[in-house]
C-alpha positions as CSV (number, residue, x, y, z in Angstrom):
1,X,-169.9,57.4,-31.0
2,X,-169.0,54.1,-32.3
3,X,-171.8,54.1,-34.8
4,X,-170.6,57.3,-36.7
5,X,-167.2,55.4,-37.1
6,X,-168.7,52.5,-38.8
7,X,-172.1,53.0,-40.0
8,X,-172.3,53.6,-44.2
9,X,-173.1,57.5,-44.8
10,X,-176.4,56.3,-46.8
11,X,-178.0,53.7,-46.8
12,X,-181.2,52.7,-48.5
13,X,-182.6,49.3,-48.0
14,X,-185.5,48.2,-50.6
15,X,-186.7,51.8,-50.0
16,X,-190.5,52.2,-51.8
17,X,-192.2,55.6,-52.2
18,X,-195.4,56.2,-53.1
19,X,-197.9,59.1,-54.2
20,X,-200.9,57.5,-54.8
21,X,-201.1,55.0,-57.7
22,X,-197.5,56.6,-58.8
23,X,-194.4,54.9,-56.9
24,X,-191.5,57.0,-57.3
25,X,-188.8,55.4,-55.9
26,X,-188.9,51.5,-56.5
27,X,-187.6,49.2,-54.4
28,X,-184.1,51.9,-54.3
29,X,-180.8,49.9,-52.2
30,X,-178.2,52.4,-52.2
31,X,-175.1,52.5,-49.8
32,X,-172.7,55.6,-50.0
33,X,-169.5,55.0,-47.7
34,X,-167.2,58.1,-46.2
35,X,-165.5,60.7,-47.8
36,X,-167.1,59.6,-51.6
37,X,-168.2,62.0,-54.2
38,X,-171.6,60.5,-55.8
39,X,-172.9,61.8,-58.8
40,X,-176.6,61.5,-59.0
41,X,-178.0,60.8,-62.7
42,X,-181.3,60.3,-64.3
43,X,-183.5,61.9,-66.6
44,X,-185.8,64.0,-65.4
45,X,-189.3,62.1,-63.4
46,X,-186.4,59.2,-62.7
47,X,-187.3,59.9,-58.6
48,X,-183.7,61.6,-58.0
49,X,-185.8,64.4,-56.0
50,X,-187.8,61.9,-54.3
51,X,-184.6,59.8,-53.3
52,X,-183.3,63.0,-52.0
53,X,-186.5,64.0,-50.1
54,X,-186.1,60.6,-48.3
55,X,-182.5,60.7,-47.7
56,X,-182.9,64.5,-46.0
57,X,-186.0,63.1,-43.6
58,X,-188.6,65.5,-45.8
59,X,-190.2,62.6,-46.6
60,X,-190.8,59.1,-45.2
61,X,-190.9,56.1,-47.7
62,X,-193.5,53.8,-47.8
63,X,-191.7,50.8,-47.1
64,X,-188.2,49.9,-46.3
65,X,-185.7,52.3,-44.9
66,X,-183.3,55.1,-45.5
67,X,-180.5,56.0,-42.7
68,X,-178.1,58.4,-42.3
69,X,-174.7,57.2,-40.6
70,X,-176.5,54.3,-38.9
71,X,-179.8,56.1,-37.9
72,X,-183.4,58.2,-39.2
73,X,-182.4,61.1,-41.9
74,X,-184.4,63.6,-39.1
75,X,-181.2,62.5,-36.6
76,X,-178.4,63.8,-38.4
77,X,-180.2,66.5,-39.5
78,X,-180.7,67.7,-36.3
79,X,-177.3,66.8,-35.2
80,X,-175.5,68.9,-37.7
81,X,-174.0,66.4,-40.1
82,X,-176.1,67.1,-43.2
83,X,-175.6,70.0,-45.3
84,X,-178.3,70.4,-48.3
85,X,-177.9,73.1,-50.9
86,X,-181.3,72.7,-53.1
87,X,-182.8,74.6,-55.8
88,X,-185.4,76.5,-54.7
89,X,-182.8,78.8,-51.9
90,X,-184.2,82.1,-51.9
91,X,-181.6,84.5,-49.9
92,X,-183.4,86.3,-46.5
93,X,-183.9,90.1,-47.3
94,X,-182.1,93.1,-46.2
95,X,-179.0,91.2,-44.5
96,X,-175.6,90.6,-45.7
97,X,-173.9,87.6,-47.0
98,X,-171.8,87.7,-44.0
99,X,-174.3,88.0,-41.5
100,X,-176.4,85.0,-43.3
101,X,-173.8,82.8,-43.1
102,X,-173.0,83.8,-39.5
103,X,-176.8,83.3,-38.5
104,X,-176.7,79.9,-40.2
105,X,-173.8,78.8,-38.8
106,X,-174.7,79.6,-35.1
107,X,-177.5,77.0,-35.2
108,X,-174.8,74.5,-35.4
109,X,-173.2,72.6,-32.4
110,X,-169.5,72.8,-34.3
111,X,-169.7,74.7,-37.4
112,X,-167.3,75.7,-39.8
113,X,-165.7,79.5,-39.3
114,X,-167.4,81.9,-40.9
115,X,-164.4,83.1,-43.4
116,X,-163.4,79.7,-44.1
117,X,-167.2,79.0,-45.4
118,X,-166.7,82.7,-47.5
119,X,-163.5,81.2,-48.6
120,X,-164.4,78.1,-49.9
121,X,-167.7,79.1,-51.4
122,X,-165.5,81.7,-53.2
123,X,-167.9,84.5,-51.8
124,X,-165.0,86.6,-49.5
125,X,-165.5,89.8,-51.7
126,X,-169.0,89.6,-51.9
127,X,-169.2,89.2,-47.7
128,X,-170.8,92.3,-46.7
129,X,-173.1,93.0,-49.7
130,X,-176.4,92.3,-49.2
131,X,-177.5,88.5,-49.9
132,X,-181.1,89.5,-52.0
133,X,-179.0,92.3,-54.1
134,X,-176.9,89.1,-55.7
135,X,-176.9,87.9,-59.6
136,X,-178.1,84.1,-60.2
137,X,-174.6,83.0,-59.9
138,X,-173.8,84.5,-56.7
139,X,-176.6,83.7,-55.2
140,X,-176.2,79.9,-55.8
141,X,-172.8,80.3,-54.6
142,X,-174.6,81.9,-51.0
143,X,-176.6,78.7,-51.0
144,X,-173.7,76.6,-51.1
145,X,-172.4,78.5,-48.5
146,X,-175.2,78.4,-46.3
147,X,-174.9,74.1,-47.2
148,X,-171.4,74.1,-45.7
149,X,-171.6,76.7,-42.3
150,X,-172.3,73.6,-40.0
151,X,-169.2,71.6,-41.1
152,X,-171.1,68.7,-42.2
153,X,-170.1,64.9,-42.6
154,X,-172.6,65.0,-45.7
155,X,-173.2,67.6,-48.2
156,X,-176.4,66.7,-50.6
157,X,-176.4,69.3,-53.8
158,X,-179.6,69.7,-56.1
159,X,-178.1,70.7,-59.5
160,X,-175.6,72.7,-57.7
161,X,-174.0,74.5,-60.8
162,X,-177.3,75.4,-62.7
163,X,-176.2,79.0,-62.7
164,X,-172.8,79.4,-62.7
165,X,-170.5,80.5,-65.6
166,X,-167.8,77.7,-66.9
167,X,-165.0,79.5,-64.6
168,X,-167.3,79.3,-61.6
169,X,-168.1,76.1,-61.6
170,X,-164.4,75.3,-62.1
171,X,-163.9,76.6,-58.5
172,X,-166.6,75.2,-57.2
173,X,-165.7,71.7,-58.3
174,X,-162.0,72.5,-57.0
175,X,-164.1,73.5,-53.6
176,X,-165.8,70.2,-53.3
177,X,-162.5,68.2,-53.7
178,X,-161.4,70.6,-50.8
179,X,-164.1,69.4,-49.0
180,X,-164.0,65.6,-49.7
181,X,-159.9,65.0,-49.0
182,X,-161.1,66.1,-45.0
183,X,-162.8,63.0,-45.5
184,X,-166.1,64.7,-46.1
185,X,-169.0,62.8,-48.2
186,X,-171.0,64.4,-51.3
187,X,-174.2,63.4,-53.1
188,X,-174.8,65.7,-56.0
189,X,-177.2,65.4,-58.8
190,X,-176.6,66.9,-62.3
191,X,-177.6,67.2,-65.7
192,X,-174.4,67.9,-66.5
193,X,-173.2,64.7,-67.8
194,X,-169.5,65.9,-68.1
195,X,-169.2,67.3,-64.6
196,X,-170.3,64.0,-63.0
197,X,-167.6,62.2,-65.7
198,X,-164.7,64.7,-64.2
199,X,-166.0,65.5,-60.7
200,X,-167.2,62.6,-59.2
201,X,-165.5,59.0,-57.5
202,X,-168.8,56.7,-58.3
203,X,-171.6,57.6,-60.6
204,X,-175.3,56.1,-59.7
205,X,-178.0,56.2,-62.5
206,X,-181.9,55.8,-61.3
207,X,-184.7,55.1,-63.8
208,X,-188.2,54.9,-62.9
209,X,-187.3,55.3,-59.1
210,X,-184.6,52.1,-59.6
211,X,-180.9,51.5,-59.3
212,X,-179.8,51.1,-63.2
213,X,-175.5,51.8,-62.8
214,X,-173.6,52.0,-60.3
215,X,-169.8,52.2,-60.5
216,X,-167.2,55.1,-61.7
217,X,-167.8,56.3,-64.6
218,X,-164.8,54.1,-66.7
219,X,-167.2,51.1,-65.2
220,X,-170.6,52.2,-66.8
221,X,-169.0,53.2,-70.4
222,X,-167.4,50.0,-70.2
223,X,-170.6,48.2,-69.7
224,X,-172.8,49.6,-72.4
225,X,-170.1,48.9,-75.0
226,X,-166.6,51.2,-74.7
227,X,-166.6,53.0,-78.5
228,X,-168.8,54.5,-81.1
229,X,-168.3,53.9,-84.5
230,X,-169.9,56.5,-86.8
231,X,-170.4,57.4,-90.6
232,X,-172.8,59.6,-92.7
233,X,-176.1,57.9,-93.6
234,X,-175.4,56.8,-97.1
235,X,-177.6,57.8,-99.8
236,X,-179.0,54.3,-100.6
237,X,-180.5,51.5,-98.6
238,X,-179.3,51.2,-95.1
239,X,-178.0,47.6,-94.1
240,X,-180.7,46.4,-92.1
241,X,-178.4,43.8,-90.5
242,X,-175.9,46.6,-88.9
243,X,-176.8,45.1,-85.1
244,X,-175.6,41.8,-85.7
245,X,-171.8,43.3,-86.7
246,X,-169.3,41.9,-84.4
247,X,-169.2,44.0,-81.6
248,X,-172.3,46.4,-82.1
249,X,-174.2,46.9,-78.6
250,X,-176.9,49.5,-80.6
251,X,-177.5,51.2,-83.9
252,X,-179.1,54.3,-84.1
253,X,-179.3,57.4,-86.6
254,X,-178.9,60.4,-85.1
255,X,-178.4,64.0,-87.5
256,X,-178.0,62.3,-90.8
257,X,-175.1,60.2,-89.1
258,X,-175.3,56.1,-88.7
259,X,-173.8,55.3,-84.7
260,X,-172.6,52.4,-83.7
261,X,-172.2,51.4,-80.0
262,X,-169.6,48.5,-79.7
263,X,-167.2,46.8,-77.3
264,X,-164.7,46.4,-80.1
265,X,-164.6,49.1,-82.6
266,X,-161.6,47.0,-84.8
267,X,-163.8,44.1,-85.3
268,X,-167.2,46.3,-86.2
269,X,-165.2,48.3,-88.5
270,X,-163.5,45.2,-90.0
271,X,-166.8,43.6,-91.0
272,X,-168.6,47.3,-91.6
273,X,-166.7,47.6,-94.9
274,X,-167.8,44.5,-96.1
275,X,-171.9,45.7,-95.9
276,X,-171.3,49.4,-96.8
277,X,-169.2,51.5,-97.8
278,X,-168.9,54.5,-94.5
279,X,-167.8,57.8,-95.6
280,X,-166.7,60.3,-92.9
281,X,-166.3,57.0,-90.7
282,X,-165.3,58.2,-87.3
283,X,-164.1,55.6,-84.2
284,X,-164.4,57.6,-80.5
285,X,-164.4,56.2,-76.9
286,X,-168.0,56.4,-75.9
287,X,-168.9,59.3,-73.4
288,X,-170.7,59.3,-70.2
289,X,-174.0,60.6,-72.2
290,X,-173.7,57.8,-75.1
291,X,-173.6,55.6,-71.9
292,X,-176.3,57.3,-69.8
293,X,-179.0,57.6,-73.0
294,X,-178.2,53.6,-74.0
295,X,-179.1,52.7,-69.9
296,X,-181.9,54.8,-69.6
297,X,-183.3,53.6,-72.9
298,X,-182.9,50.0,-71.5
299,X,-184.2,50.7,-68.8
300,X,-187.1,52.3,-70.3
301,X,-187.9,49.5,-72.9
302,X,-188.0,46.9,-70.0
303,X,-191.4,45.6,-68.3
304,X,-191.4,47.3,-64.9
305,X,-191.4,44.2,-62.8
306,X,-187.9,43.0,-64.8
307,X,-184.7,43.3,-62.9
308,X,-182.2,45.6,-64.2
309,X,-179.1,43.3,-63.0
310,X,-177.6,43.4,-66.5
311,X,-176.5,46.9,-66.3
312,X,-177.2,46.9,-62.1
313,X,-173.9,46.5,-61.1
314,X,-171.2,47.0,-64.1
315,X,-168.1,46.1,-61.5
316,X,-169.7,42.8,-61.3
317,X,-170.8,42.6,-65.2
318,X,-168.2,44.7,-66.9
C-alpha cells in the first residue's frame, strides 16, 4: 500500500494523556522515520511508559493523536508490523523456547523463520529447553525473541538489556544493527545512558511527559555546553562568581570536586586561574549523562506552561 511507503513510522501530533488531575504526556509531537534506531531517555515518572502505551494502542490519549505508519497504533498491531518486547514478559509454562517462538510466530501473516528469530536473539542452543526453566538473562533474551517472530517494520523495547551480562548485551546491540540495516525501525528506552550514546542514530529526551532533546547524541552534548572542566573543592572560600567564567553553562559540586559545564574549556580555564587556584584540574568532553542531568534539571526548574524550545530541537539551536 502506498501509505506504508510514505507514511513516518511514528508519529505523535500534540498528543495529551491524562489520569485524572495528573497529565502524563504533555502536548508530546514526535516523528520517527524508517529504518532509525531511537533511544528513549528520561528519568523515571518522565511518561516514557505512557508514550509507549499510546504508541502500542494500549492506551488512547486524551487529545491529539498517535499513528503508526499512517494509521491507529491497534492497525499495525493487528497487521503484524509492531513487535514490543516489555518488561513485565513472563515465559508460558511447560513449553520449549522453540515451540514458544513457533506458536508466536504462527499468529503472524509473514513472520520471520523460526531459527533465524533463535539466531538473532542468540537463543539457538537454548531452543529446546524449556522457556520457564531460564535464568533472568535468558529469559529476556526469549522475550526479545518473541518481539521479533512476526518480522516487524517496528520493534519498541522497554529497557531491553536490564538483565543481561556486559557480553550479552554486546550481542544483542550487534542484533539490533542486524535488524535495522534490513531497513527495520527501533524505539528503545534505557537507563543506560552509554548504550543509547553507542547504540542509537537519534536520541529523544522527555521530561514531565514533553519533548526536551531531540537530535544524535553529538547534537544534545553540543547543546548543553561540549566539555567539563573540573578541580578539587579548595579548602577556602569558593568563588562565588564561577558561572559568569567565559564559557561556563553550569557550576555544580559534586563528591568534593568543583564541575564546570562549558562550550569552551580553553577560555573557562584561561580565566579560572585568575579566581582560584584548581588543583587536580581536569578538562573532558562532556558525556551523554552530564548532558542528560543538565536537560532534565532545566527542564525541571522551568514553570510547566514555558516552552522548552531552547534545548527542544539542538539541530536547530546547536
Amino acid at each position: 500500500m502506498t501509505t506504508h511507503r510514505t507514511a513516518s513510522v511514528v508519529a505523535f501530533t500534540g498528543a495529551v494523556k491524562e489520569f485524572a488531575a495528573v497529565r502524563a504526556v504533555d502536548g508530546l509531537d514526535l516523528i520517527i522515520e524508517p529504518g532509525e534506531r531511537v533511544a528513549l531517555l528520561g528519568r523515571n515518572g518522565a511518561g516514557k511508559s505512557t508514550s509507549i502505551g499510546l504508541l502500542l494502542g494500549l492506551d488512547e490519549p486524551t487529545s491529539g493523536t498517535v499513528e503508526l505508519f499512517g494509521s491507529l497504533p491497534l492497525h499495525a498491531v493487528r497487521e503484524g508490523r509492531v513487535g514490543a518486547m516489555l518488561q513485565d514478559f513472563k515465559p508460558v509454562s511447560r513449553v520449549t523456547v522453540r515451540e514458544l517462538v513457533s506458536f508466536v510466530a504462527g499468529t503472524y501473516p509473514k513472520p520471520m523463520p523460526v531459527d533465524e528469530v533463535l539466531d538473532l536473539a542468540g537463543l539457538t542452543e537454548l531452543a529446546g529447553r524449556r522457556a520457564d526453566k531460564l535464568s533472568g538473562g535468558q529469559a529476556q533474551r526469549v522475550s526479545f525473541a518473541v518481539a521479533l517472530a512476526g518480522d516487524p517494520d517496528l520493534l519498541v523495547l522497554d529497557e531491553p538489556t536490564a538483565a543481561l551480562d556486559v557480553q550479552a548485551r554486546r550481542a544483542f546491540w550487534q542484533s539490533m544493527r542486524t535488524f535495522t540495516d534490513r531497513g527495520k525501525t527501533v524505539l528503545f528506552s534505557t537507563h543506560y545512558l552509554e548504550e543509547a550514546d553507542q547504540n542509537s542514530d537519534r536520541i529523544v529526551v522527555i521530561d514531565r511527559g514533553r519533548l526536551i532533546a531531540d537530535g544524535t547524541s553529538t547534537e544534545i552534548k553540543r547543546a548543553v555546553g561540549s566539555s567539563m572542566v573540573s578541580f578539587d573543592l579548595p579548602s577556602g572560600p569558593l568563588p562565588a562568581d564561577l558561572d559568569t567564567l567565559p564559557g561556563v553553562v553550569s557550576v555544580e559540586v559534586v563528591d568534593g570536586r568543583v564541575r564546570l559545564r562549558t562550550s569552551d574549556s580553553d577560555a573557562t580555564v584561561s580565566h579560572l586561574t585568575q579566581v582560584v587556584v584548581p588543583r587536580g584540574l581536569e578538562v573532558a568532553a562532556a558525556g551523554l549523562e552530564d548532558a542528560f542531568l543538565s536537560l532534565t534539571a532545566h527542564a525541571s526548574a522551568a514553570p510547566s506552561s514555558a516552552s522548552s524550545a531552547s534545548v527542544q530541537s539542538p539541530k536547530a539551536g546547536a
